[in-house]
C-alpha positions in Angstrom: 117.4 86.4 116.3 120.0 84.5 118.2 122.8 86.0 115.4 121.0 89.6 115.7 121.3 89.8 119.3 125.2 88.8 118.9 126.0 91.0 116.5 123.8 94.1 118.5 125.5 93.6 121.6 129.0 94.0 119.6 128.2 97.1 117.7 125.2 98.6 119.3 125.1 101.4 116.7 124.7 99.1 113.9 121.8 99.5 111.1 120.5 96.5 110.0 117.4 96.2 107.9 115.8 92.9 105.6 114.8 92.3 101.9 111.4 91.6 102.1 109.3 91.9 99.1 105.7 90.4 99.5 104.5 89.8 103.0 104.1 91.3 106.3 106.7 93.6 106.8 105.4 94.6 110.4 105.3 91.4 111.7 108.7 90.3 110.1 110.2 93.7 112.1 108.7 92.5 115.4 109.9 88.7 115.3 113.4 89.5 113.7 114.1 92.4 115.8 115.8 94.3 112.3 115.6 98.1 112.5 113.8 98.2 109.3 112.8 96.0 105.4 112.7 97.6 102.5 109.8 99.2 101.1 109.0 97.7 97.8 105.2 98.5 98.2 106.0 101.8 97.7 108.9 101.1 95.2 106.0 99.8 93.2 103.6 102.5 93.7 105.7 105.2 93.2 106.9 104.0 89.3 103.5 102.1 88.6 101.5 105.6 89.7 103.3 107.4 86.9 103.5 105.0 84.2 99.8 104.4 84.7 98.4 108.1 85.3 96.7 106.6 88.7 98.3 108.6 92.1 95.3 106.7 93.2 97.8 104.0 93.7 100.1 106.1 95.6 97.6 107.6 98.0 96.9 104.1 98.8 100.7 103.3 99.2 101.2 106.4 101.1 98.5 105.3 103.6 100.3 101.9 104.0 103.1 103.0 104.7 101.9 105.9 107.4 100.9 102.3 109.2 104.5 100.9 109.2 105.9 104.2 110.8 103.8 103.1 113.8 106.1 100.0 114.1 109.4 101.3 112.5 111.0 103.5 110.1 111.1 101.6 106.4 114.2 101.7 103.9 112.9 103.3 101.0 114.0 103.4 97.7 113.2 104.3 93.4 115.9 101.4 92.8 118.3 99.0 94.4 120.7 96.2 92.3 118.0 93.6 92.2 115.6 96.0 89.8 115.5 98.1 87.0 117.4 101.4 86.6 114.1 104.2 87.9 115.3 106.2 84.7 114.0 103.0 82.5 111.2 101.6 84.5 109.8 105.2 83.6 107.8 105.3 80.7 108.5 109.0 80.5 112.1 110.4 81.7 109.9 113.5 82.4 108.2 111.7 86.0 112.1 110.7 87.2 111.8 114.1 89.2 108.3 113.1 90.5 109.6 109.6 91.6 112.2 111.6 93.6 110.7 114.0 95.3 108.1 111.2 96.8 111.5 109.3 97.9 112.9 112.4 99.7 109.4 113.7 101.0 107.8 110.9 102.6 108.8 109.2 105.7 111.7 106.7 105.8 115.3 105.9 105.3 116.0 106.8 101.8 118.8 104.7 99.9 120.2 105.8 96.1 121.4 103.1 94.3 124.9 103.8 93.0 124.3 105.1 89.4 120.6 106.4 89.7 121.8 109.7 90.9 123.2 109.8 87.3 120.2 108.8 85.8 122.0 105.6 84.9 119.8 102.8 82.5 119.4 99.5 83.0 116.3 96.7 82.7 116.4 93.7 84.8 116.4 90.5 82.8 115.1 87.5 84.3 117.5 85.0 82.9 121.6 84.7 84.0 123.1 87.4 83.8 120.1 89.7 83.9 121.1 92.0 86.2 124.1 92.6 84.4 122.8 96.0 83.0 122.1 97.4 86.2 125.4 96.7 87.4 127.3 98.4 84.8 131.5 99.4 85.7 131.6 103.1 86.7 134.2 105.1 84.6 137.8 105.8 86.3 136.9 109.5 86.7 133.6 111.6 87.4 135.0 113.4 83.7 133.8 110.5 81.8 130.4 110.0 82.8 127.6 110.9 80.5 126.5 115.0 80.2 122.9 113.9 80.5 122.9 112.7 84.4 124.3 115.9 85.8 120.6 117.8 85.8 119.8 114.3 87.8 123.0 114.8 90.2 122.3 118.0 90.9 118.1 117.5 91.6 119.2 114.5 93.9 121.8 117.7 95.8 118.6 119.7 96.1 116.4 116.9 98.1 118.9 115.5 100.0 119.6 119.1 101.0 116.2 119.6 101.8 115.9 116.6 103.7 119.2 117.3 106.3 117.3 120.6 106.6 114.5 119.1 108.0 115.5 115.3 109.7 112.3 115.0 110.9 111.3 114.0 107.5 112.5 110.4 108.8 109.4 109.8 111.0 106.7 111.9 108.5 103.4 111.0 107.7 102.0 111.7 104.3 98.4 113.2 104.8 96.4 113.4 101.4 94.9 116.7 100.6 94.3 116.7 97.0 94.0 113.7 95.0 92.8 113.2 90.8 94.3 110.4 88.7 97.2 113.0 87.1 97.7 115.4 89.7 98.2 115.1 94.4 99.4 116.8 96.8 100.0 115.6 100.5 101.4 116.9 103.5 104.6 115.4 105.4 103.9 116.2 108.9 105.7 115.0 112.3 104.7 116.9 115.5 104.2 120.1 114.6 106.5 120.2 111.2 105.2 120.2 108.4 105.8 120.2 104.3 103.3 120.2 101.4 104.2 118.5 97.9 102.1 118.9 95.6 102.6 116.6 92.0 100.9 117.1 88.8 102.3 115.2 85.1 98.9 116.1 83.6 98.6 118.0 80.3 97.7 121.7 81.7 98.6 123.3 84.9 96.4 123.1 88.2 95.6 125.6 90.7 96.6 123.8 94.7 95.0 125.9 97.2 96.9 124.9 100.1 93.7 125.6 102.3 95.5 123.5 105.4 98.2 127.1 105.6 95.2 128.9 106.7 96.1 131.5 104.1 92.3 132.7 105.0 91.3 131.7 108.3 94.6 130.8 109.9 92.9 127.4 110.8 93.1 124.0 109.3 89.6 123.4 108.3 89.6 119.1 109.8 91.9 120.3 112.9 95.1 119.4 113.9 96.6 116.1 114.0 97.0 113.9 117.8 94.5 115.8 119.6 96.8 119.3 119.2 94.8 123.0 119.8 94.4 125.4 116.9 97.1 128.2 117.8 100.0 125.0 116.5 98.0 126.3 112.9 98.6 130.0 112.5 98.9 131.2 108.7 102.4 132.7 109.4 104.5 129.3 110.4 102.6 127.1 108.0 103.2 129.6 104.7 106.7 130.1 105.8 107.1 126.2 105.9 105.6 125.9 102.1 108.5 128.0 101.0 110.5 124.9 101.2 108.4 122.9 98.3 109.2 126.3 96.6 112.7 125.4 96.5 112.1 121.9 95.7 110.3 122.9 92.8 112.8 125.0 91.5 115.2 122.6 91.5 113.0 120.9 89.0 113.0 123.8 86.8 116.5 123.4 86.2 116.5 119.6 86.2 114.4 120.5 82.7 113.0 117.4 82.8 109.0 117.8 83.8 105.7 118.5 82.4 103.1 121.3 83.8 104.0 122.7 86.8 100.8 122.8 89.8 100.7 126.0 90.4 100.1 127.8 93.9 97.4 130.7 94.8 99.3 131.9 97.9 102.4 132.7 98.4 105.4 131.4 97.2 104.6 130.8 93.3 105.1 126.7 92.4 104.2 124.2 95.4 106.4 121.5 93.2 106.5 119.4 90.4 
């Protein structure tokens, strides 16, 4: 803490955050006095979810991490140098626009690891030089890197637009609203902003009736969030809010790599991917 304070009191703007894998991420924020740790709980939950067909993991995740925003603002990630490439801890290269679309959606301070926006590959080795695949050389020109990572370059322009659209996204909560083994969708809410994602990898299409819009009552049927009055829930704002998983979910489209799409009964067409 002694260094910390040093180095704050030279360059008061600087961001500083810890690698912390296992333990208690809170607690190390408080004692250390770093802004923020990096997230690996929901690292894990967001790959291990889709390999295993189980967003019961991420819910749980989710609702972790809704705790640490209490305390401070995490450093999230889908990969950093010290793990595999996202693109092969995937089982299926289908879910790599799932995984980033929680990154960009949920509160946070999202990091890409140099490569991933390319859908670079790489598994982590445990032995010397196991890393090395993660850490390959870029080429001497943008000309020479391979076709296939473009549609990932571009989805990653998408979300990150998105997410300067709406910078409250950096202090979100994620609210579960739906939730089966294959198919969720939660709500990123701070004040009165708000964004629905909805995710489905499951073999058919699903039907998300964003009931919390108030596309029928104009009221959100368990009430508003810290104590706020009904009128913050009228139909109109809330609908015209959804439009923006719209876009994110047509950004998917053309990223062409997903499975069935969960369809919305309002307006708007797909919720997301």
């Amino acid at each position: 803490m002694r260094v910390l304070s040093e180095v704050r009191a030279r360059h008061p703007d600087a961001y500083i955050f810890g690698e912390v894998i296992h333990g208690d991420y809170v607690g190390f924020v408080r004692e250390t006095g770093v802004d923020a740790v990096t997230q690996y709980e929901l690292w894990k939950a967001i790959w291990s979810a889709l390999n295993d067909r189980n967003f019961f993991e991420l819910a749980w995740a989710l609702d972790r991490h809704n705790a640490m925003l209490d305390t401070f603002v995490p450093q999230t990630f889908v990969g950093n140098h010290d793990v595999s490439r996202i693109a092969s801890q995937l089982h299926d290269e289908r879910h790599l626009p799932h995984a980033l679309v929680i990154l960009m959606t949920c509160g946070g301070t999202p990091s890409i690891y140099a490569g991933d926006e390319q859908a670079f590959r790489g598994i982590k080795e445990h032995r010397a030089g196991g890393d090395d695949a993660n850490r390959p050389a870029f080429p001497a020109t943008p000309a020479e890197l391979a076709p296939f990572g473009w549609p990932t370059y571009r989805l990653h322009q998408e979300l990150i637009g998105l997410r300067r659209r709406y910078p409250w996204l950096h202090r979100a909560r994620s609210r579960v609203t739906e939730l089966r083994n294959t198919d969720l969708m939660f709500e990123a809410f701070h004040e009165q902003d708000r964004l629905w994602v909805a995710l489905n990898f499951g073999r058919r299409a699903r039907c998300a009736r964003n009931s919390s819009c108030g596309r029928q009552t104009g009221r959100r049927p368990h009430g508003p969030p810290n104590g706020g009055n009904d009128r913050d829930y009228a139909a109109a704002p809330w609908l015209g809010r959804t439009c923006e998983s719209v876009r994110a979910s047509e950004a998917l489209n053309r990223s062409r790599m997903r499975d069935q799409p969960l369809r919305g009964c309002g307006r708007g067409g797909d919720l997301g991917s």
